[in-house]
N, C-alpha and C positions, 0 to 999 in steps of 0.2 A: 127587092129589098137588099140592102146596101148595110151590113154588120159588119161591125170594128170588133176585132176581140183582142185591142192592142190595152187595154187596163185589164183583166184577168185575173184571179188572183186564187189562190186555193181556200178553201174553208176554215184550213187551219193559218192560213196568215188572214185571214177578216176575222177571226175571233182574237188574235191578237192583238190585232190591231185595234179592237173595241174594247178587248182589257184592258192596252195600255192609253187610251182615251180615255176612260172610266177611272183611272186609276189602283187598279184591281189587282197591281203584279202578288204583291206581296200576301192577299188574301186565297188568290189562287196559286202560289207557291208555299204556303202554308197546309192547304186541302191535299196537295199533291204529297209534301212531304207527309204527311197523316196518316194517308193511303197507304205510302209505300216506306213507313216507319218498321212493319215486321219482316221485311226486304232488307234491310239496310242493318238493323242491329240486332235481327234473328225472334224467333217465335220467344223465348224465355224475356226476352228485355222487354220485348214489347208488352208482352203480358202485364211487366210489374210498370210499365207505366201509365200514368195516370190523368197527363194533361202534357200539351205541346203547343206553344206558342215560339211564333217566329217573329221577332222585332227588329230592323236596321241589321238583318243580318244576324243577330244574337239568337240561338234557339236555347229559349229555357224546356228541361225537363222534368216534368214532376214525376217523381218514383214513389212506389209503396211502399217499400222498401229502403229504410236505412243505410244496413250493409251493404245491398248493391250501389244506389247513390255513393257511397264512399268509395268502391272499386270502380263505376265511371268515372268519376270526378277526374280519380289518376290517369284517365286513361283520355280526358277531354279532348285533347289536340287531336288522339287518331282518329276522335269520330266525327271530328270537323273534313278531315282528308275524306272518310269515307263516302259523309253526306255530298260531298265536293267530286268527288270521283264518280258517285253512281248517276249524277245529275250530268254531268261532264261540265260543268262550271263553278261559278264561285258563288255560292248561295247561303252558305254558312262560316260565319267568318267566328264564332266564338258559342261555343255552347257551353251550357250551365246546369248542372241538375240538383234539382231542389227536392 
């Protein structure tokens, strides 16, 4: 018996590769970001939020909270850096909290 194992490919490049067949990036970089949203902007922020949608790069935030919504707001651009930094690429190009 005569095996080629010259196509090979790890688990995690064929689920890849079937996301991005599927068309799925953005629904699965959505779930991720979800997950790992009390990672990134701390147990207190996560708490007050309330819903998290990721569109063309834009992430809207929806908060409980009024007065925090108005101290993120100011602070939009470092938590685009951050979502960007923890991911180690560009995934978040503009966020918004509602």
């Amino acid at each position: 018996m005569d095996l080629h194992f010259n196509n090979i490919k790890s688990l995690g490049e064929v689920i890849e590769a079937w996301v991005a067949e599927h068309k799925m990036q953005a629904s699965v970089q959505q779930s991720r970001l979800a997950h790992d949203w009390p990672q990134i902007v701390g147990e207190a922020t996560a708490r007050a939020t309330t819903d998290l949608l990721l569109r063309n790069g834009t992430l809207t935030v929806k908060m409980a909270s009024a007065a925090l919504r108005r101290e993120l707001h100011m602070r939009r651009s470092a938590f685009v850096g951050k979502i960007n930094d923890f991911y180690g690429s560009q995934v978040v190009s503009e966020v918004i909290f509602k």
